[in-house]
N, C-alpha and C positions, 0 to 999 in steps of 0.2 A: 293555488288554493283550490282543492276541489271539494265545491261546495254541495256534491251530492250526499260526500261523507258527513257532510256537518249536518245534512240533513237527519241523516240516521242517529247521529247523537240525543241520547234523550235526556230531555228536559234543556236543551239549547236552542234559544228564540233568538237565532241571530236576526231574522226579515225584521224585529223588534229594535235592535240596534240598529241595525243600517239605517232603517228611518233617522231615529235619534242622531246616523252622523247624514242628513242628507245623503241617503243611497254611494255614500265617496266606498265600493268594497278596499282600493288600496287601503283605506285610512281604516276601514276596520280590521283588515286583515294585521295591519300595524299594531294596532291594539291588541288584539288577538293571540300573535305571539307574542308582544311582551307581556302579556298575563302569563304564558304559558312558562317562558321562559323567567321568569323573576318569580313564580311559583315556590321553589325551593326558599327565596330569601324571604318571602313573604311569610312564609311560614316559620321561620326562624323566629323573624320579629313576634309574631304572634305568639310564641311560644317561650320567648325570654323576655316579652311584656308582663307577664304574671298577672299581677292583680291591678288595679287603679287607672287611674287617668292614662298610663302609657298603652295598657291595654284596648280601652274605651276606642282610643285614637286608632289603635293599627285592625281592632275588628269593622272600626267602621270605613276604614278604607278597603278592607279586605271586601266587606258587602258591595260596596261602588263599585271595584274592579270587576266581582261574579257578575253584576247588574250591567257592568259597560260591554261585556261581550256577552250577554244575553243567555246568563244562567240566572234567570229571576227568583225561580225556585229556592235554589242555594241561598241567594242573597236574603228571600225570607228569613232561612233560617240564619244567616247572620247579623242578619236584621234582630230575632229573639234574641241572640245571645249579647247584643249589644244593649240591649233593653236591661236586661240582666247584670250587666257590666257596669249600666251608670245606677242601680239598685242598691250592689254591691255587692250583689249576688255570683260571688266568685264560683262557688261549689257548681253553681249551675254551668258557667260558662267553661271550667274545666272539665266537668262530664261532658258535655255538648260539641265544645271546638275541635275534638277528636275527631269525632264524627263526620262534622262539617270538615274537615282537611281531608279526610278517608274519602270523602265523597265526593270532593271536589278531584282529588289525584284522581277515584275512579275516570270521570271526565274526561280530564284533561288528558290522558291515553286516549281514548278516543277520540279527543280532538287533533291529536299530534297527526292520527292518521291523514287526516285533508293534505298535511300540510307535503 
């Protein structure tokens, strides 16, 4: 892992995460790519959850994941849209989750470069 690249990524506060796992870099870097790599199905779910409680569930795990490798920003805004989701405010989280997936993929290309 080269963590100079990670450095250049913006809006990724890994030095933020490593705390959270006691400085262990194996175990984050472990996380790290399986966010990257389970990306695609993460997004699936999200996107054939549609409306209701199965929704609710897979955005709010999708924020925990952005937040566990130290996209906090991201996670804000999935954070909104989970707000929204138990509202029931579907319109919003279908304009919005696009977004948030667009901007996450931006990312996560640049995080693939470290690896």
């Amino acid at each position: 892992m080269d963590y100079s690249k990670l450095d250049a990524v913006e809006g990724l506060d890994y030095n933020k995460s490593l705390k959270a796992l006691s400085g262990l870099k194996p175990l984050y870097e472990k996380v790290l790519k399986l966010f990257v790599n389970s990306f695609s199905e993460n997004v699936d779910k999200l996107n054939n959850a549609v409306d209701g409680e199965p929704f609710t569930i897979e955005i709010h795990s999708f924020k925990s994941s952005l937040r566990n490798i130290g996209l906090f920003d991201l996670g804000d805004i999935a954070q909104e849209i989970e707000i929204h989701s138990k509202q029931n405010d579907y319109d919003y989280c279908k304009q919005e989750t696009p977004k948030l997936i667009s901007s996450t993929k931006a990312v996560i290309e640049k995080i693939q470069e470290a690896f």
